[in-house]
C-alpha atoms as an extended CHARMM CRD file, in Angstrom:
* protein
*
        97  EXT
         1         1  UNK       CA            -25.0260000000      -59.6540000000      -25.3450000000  PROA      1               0.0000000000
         2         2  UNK       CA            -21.3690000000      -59.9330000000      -24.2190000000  PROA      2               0.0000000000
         3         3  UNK       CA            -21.3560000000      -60.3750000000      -20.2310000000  PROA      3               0.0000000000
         4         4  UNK       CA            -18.4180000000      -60.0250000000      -18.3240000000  PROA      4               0.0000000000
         5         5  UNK       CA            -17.3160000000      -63.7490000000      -18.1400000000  PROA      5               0.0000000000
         6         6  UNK       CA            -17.0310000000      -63.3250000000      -21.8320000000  PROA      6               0.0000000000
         7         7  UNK       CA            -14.7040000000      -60.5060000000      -21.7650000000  PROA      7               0.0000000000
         8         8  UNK       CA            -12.3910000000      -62.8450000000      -19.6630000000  PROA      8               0.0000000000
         9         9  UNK       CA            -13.0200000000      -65.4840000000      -22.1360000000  PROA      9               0.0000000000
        10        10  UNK       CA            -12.4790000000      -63.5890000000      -25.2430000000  PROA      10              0.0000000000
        11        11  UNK       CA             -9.2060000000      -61.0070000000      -23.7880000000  PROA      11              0.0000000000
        12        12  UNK       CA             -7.9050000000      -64.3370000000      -22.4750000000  PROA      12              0.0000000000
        13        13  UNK       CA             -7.4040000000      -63.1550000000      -19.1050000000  PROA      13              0.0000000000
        14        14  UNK       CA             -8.9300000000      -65.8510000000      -17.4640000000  PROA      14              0.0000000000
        15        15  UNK       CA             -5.0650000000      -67.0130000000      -16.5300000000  PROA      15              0.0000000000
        16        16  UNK       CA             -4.9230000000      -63.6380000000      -14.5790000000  PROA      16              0.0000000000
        17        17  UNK       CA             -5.2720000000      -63.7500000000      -11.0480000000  PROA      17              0.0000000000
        18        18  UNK       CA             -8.7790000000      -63.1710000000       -9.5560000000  PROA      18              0.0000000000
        19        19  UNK       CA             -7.8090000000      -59.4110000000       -8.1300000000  PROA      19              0.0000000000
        20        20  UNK       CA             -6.5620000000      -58.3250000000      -11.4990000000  PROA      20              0.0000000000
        21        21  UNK       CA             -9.8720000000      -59.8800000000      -13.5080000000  PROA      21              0.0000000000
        22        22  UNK       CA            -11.6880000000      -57.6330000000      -10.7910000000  PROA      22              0.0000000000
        23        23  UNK       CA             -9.6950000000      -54.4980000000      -11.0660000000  PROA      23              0.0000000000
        24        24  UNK       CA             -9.6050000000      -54.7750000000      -14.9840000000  PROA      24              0.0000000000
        25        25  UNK       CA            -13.6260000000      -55.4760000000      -15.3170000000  PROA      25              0.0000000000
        26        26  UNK       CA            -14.3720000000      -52.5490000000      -12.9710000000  PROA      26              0.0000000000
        27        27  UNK       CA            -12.1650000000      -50.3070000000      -15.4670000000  PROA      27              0.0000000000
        28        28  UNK       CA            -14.0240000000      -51.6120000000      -18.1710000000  PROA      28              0.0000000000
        29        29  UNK       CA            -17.5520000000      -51.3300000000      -16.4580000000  PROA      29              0.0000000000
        30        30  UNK       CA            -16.3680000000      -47.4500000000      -16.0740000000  PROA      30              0.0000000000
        31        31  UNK       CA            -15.4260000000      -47.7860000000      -19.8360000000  PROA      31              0.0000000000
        32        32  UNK       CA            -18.8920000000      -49.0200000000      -20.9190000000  PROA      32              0.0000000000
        33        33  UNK       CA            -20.4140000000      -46.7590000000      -18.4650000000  PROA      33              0.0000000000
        34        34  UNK       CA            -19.3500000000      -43.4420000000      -20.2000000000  PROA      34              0.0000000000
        35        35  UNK       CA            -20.0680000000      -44.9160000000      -24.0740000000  PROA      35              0.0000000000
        36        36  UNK       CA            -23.3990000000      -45.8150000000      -22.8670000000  PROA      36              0.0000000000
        37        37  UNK       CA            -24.4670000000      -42.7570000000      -21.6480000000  PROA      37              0.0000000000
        38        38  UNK       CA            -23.3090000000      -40.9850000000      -24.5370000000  PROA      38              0.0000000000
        39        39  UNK       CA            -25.5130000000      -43.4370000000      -26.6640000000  PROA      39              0.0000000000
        40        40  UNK       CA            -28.4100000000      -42.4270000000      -24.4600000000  PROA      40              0.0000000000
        41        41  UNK       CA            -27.3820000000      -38.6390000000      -24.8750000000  PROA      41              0.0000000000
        42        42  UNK       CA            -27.7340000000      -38.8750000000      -28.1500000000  PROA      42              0.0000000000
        43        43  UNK       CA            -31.0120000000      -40.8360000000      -28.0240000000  PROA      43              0.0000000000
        44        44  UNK       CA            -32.7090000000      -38.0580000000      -26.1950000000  PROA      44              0.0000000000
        45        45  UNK       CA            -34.5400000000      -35.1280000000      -26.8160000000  PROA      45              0.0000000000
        46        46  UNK       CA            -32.4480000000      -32.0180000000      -25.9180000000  PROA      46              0.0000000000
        47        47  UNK       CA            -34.4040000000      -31.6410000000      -23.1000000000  PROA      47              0.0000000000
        48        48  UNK       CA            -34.5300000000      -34.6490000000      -21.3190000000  PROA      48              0.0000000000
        49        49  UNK       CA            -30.5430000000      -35.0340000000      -22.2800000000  PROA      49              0.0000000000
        50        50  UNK       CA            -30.1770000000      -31.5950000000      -20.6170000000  PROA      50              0.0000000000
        51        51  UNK       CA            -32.1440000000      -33.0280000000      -17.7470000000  PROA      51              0.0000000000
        52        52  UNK       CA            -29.6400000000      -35.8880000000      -17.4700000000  PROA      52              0.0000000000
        53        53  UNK       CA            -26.9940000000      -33.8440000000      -17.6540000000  PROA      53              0.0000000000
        54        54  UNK       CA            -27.5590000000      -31.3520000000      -14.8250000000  PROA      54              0.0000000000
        55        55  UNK       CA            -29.0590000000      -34.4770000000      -12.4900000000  PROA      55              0.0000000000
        56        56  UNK       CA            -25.4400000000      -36.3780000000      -13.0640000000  PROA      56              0.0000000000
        57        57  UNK       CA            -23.9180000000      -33.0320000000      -12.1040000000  PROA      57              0.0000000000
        58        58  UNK       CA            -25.1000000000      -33.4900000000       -8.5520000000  PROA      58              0.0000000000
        59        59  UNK       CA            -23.7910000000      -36.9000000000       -8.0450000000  PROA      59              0.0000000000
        60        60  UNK       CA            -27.0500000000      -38.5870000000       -7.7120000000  PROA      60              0.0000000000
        61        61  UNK       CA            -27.5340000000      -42.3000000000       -6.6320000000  PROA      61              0.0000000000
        62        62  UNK       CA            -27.7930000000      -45.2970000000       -8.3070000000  PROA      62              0.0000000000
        63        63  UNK       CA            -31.3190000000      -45.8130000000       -7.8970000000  PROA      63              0.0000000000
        64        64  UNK       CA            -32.3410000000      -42.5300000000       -9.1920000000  PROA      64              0.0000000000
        65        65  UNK       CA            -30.5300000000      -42.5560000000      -12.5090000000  PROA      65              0.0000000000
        66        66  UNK       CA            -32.1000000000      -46.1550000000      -12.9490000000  PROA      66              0.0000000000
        67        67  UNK       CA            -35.2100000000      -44.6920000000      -12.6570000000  PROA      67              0.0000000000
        68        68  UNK       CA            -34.5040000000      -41.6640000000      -14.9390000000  PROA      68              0.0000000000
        69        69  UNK       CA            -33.4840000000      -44.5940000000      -17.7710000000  PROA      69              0.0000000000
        70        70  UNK       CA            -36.1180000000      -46.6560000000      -17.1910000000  PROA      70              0.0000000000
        71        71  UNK       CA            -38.5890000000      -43.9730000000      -17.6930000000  PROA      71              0.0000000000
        72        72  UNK       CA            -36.9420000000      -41.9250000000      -20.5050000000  PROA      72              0.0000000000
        73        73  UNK       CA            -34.8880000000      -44.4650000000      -22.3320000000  PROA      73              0.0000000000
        74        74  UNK       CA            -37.1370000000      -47.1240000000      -24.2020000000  PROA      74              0.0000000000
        75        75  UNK       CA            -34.1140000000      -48.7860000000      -26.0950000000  PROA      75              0.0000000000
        76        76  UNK       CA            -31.9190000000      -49.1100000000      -22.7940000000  PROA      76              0.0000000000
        77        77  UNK       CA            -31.1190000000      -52.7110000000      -22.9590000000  PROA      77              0.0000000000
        78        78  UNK       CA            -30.6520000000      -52.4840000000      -26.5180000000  PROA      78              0.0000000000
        79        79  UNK       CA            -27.8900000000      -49.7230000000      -25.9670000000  PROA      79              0.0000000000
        80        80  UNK       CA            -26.1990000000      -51.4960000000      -23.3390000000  PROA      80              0.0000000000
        81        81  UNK       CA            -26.0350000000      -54.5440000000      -25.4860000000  PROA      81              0.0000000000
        82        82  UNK       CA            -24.6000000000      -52.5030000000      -28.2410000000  PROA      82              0.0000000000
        83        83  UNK       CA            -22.1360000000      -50.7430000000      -26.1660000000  PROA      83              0.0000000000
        84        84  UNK       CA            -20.5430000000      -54.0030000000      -24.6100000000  PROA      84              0.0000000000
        85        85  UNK       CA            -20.1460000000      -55.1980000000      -27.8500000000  PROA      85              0.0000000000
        86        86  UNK       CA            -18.4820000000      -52.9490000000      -29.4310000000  PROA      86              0.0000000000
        87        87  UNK       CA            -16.2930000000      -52.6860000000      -26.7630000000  PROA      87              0.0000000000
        88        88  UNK       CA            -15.5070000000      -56.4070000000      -26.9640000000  PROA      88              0.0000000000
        89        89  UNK       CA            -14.2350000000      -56.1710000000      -30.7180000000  PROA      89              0.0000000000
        90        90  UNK       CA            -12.3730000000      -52.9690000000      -30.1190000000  PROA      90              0.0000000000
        91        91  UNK       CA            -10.4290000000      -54.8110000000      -27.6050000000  PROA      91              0.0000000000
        92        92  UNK       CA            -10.5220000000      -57.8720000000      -29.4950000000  PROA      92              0.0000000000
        93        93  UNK       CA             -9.2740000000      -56.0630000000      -32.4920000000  PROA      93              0.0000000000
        94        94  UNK       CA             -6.7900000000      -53.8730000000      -30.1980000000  PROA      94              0.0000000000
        95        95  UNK       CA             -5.1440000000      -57.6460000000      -28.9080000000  PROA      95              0.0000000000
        96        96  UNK       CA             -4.5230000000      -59.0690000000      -31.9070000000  PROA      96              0.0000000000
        97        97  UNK       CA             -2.3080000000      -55.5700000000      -33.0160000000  PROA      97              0.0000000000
């Protein structure tokens, strides 16, 4: 699984000063974020994604969207895994353009 410190490794920007790694991995948290959650869109039923859907709409907290994952989405750390690394080799890829 790619973590962050591997991003900086990998996108080189390890030379980069601390407040710019920070501002750069929150944009790509936000990034990975929105691809994960439309992995576990399409992973649900159209139900429980319809649930999701109208429970985002009302801004809810952290905690409560953790538990909505945790009890509807089995493969959750498998989709996070996937999404982070595909975002690593698109970047990767998008660098060396």
């Amino acid at each position: 699984m790619t973590t962050q410190t591997d991003l900086i490794r990998a996108l080189e920007m390890d030379a980069l000063p601390v407040e710019e790694q920070e501002s750069l991995l929150s944009e790509l948290d936000d990034i990975a974020f929105e691809q994960t959650l439309i992995r576990i869109l399409e992973n649900l039923d159209d139900s429980k994604a319809e649930e999701l859907e109208h429970m985002l709409e009302r801004d809810p907290s952290d905690e409560e969207v953790g538990a909505f994952f945790k009890t509807h989405v089995k493969n959750l750390d498998k989709l996070l895994s996937e999404t982070m690394d595909d975002l690593k080799s698109d970047l990767l890829a998008k660098k060396e353009n």
